[in-house]
C-alpha positions in Angstrom: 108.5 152.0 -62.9 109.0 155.7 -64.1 111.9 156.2 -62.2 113.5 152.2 -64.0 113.1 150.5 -60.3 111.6 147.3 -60.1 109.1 146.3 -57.8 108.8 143.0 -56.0 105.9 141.9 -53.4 107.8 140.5 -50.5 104.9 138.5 -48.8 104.7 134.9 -47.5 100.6 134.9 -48.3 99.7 132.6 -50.4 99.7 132.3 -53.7 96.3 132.6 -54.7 95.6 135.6 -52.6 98.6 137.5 -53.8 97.3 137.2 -57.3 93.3 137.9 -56.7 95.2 141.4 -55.1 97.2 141.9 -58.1 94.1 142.1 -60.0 92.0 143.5 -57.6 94.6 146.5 -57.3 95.4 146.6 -60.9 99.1 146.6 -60.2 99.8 143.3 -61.8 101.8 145.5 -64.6 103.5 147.3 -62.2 105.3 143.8 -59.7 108.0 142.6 -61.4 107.5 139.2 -59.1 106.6 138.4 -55.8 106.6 135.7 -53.4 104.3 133.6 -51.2 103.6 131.1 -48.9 105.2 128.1 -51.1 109.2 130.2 -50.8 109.5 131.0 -46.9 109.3 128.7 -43.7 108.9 131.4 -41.2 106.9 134.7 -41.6 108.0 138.3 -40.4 109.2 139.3 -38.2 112.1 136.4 -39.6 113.8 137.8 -42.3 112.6 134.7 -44.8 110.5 136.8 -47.0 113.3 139.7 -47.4 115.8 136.5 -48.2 113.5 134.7 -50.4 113.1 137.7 -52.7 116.6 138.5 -52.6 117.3 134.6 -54.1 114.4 134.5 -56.3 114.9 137.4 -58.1 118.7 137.2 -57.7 118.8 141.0 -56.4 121.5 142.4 -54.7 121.2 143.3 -51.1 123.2 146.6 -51.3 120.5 148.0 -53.9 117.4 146.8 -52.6 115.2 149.0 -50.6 111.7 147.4 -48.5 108.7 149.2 -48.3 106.5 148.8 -45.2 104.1 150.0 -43.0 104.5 147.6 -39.8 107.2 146.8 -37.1 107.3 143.7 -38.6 108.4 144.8 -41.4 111.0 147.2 -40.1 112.3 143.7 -37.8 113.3 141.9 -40.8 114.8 144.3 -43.0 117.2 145.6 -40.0 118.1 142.1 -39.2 120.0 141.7 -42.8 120.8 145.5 -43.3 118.6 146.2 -46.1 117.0 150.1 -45.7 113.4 150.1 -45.2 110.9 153.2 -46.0 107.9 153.1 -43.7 104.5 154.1 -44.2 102.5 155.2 -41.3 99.3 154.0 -43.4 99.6 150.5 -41.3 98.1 151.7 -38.2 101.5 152.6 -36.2 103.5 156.2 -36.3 106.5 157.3 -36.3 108.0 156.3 -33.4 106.6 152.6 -34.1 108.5 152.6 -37.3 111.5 154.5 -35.9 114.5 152.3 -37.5 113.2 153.0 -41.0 115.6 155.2 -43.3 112.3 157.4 -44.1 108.9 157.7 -42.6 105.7 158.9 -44.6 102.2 159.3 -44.0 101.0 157.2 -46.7 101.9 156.4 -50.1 100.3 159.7 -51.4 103.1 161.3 -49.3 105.9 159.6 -50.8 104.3 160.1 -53.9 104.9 163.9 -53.3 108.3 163.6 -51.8 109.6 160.9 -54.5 112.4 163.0 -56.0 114.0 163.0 -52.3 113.3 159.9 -51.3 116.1 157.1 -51.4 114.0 155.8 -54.3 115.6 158.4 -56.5 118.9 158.1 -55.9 
């Protein structure tokens, strides 16, 4: 939010769970939106999720950037060319997440590289 980006939790979860995390986390403040269950037909690996934010919110492709610690993740956002940063954090490395633009360890780590990350720019 310091940086003016806004954040959107891409997940097709339902509903209720995604906001029990939101308070659980004590990020609520910090989502700009999100999206469940009740806006997708297929989960990830399909891109419905990436697509379903993209309409919601009315974002545009060419600016959005997905944050994600899973090949499944990484599956979708190549399929419709958006950039995705991976996080190691999800249980696979590197060379699981190889397609992403940037690779951390965890979020700490991007944390501490944030002013090079495409995040920034």
């Amino acid at each position: 939010k310091e940086l003016g980006v806004s954040t959107y939790l891409v997940s097709s979860s339902y509903e209720a769970l995604i906001e029990a995390l939101l308070d659980k986390l004590g990020i609520r403040e910090l989502v700009s939106g999100y999206t469940t269950s009740g806006d997708v037909r297929r989960a990830k690996p399909a891109p419905d999720v990436l697509c379903a934010a993209i309409s919601k919110f009315s974002l545009s492709k060419d600016r959005c950037v997905f944050l994600g610690d899973t090949p499944f993740d990484l599956i979708p956002a190549l399929r419709i060319g958006i950039p995705m940063i991976g996080v190691e954090s999800g249980g696979y490395d590197a060379k699981a997440l190889g397609g992403a633009a940037e690779i951390y360890r965890d979020i700490r780590d991007l944390e501490d590289h944030l002013s090079d990350s495409m995040l920034s720019k």
